[in-house]
Phi, psi and omega in degrees: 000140183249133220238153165211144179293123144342097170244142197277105158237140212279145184245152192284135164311125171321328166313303185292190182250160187266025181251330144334280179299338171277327195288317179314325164315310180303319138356283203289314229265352180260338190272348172294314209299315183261003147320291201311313217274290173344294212289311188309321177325301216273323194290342178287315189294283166332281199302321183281323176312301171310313193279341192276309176308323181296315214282330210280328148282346183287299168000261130001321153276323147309306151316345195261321208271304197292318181316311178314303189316302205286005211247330185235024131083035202269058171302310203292290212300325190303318172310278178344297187272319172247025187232129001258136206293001157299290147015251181287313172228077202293327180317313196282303185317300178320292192274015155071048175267351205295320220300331196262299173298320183285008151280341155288340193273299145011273182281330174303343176298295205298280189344319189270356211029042182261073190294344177255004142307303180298325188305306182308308172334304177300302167250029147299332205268343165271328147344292173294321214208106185263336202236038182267108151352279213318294175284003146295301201268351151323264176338326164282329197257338181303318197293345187249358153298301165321329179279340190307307194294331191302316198287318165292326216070022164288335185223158163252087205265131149309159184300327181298298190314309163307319200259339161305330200265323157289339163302313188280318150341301187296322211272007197238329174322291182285357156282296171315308188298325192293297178328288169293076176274013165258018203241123154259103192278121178222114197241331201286049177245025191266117180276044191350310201285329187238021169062039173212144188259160180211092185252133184243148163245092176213190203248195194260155217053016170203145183260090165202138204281141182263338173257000000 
């Protein structure tokens, strides 16, 4: 013999009226509805917490992997696996983790001398964050770097380009000091007629020169 589960159906009281019993349902069938829409909120809610906590080890797991790279001098492969990090890690991107990678992606572009890939980088990264020490006085130095490079002949900048680039330098430079004002920057040595430059970084009563 075989059993079946029991389905309950509640029949309306006679007593009522039947626009009654309908308007009560209706009553019932909204106070479910906006049970459910809760209840779905908060379970939405749980999984990006959960998922935000995954991306947010992934994170964390990329920094740990470009440090090795970087510790044996891997620029390309580091470019390779994360660049451009839309790309590669969109996840990361999504819950706005990026920022500490893409300042590594950064340095390995400059390593590589691709400097107007890192120039962009930077200022994605000002983007998120306009009033950051770190990508202002980055961004000045990726840029007096490019001339550096320019200046070797590792890169090829126009002359229009070069005065821009030094426009922009003073101007992300001098955003920095302002952000730090115990930090001194003295960049404003570029000797247009003999192609040379000098940026000193130092704190104050101390000196040391970065070129």
């Amino acid at each position: 013999m075989t059993t079946q589960a029991a389905r309950i159906i509640s029949l309306p009281n006679k007593n009522i009226p039947a626009t009654e019993t309908v308007q009560t349902e209706s009553i019932a069938h909204s106070n479910i509805c906006s049970s459910t829409s809760n209840d779905d909120f908060l379970s939405q809610l749980a999984d990006d917490t959960f998922l935000q906590e995954e991306i947010l080890q992934r994170q964390k797991s990329c920094l740990a992997e470009i440090s090795l790279l970087r510790e044996q001098n891997r620029w390309e492969e580091i470019i390779e696996l994360f660049h451009p990090l839309e790309e590669k890690e969109p996840e990361i991107i999504h819950f706005a983790f990026d920022l500490a990678i893409r300042r590594e992606i950064v340095f390995a572009l400059s390593h590589l001398k691709r400097f107007d890939e890192a120039i962009k980088e930077f200022e994605c990264c000002l983007e998120y964050d306009p009033d950051n020490f770190h990508y202002h006085s980055g961004l000045g130095f990726v840029l007096y770097n490019s001339l550096y490079a320019a200046k070797n002949k590792e890169i090829i900048l126009p002359s229009s380009e070069k005065k821009e680039r030094i426009k922009k330098a003073h101007q992300h430079l001098r955003r920095a000091q302002e952000i730090r004002p115990e930090m001194n920057i003295i960049l404003i040595l570029w000797q247009p007629g003999r192609n040379i430059f000098t940026i000193l970084l130092c704190w104050k009563n101390a000196t040391v020169p970065l070129n």
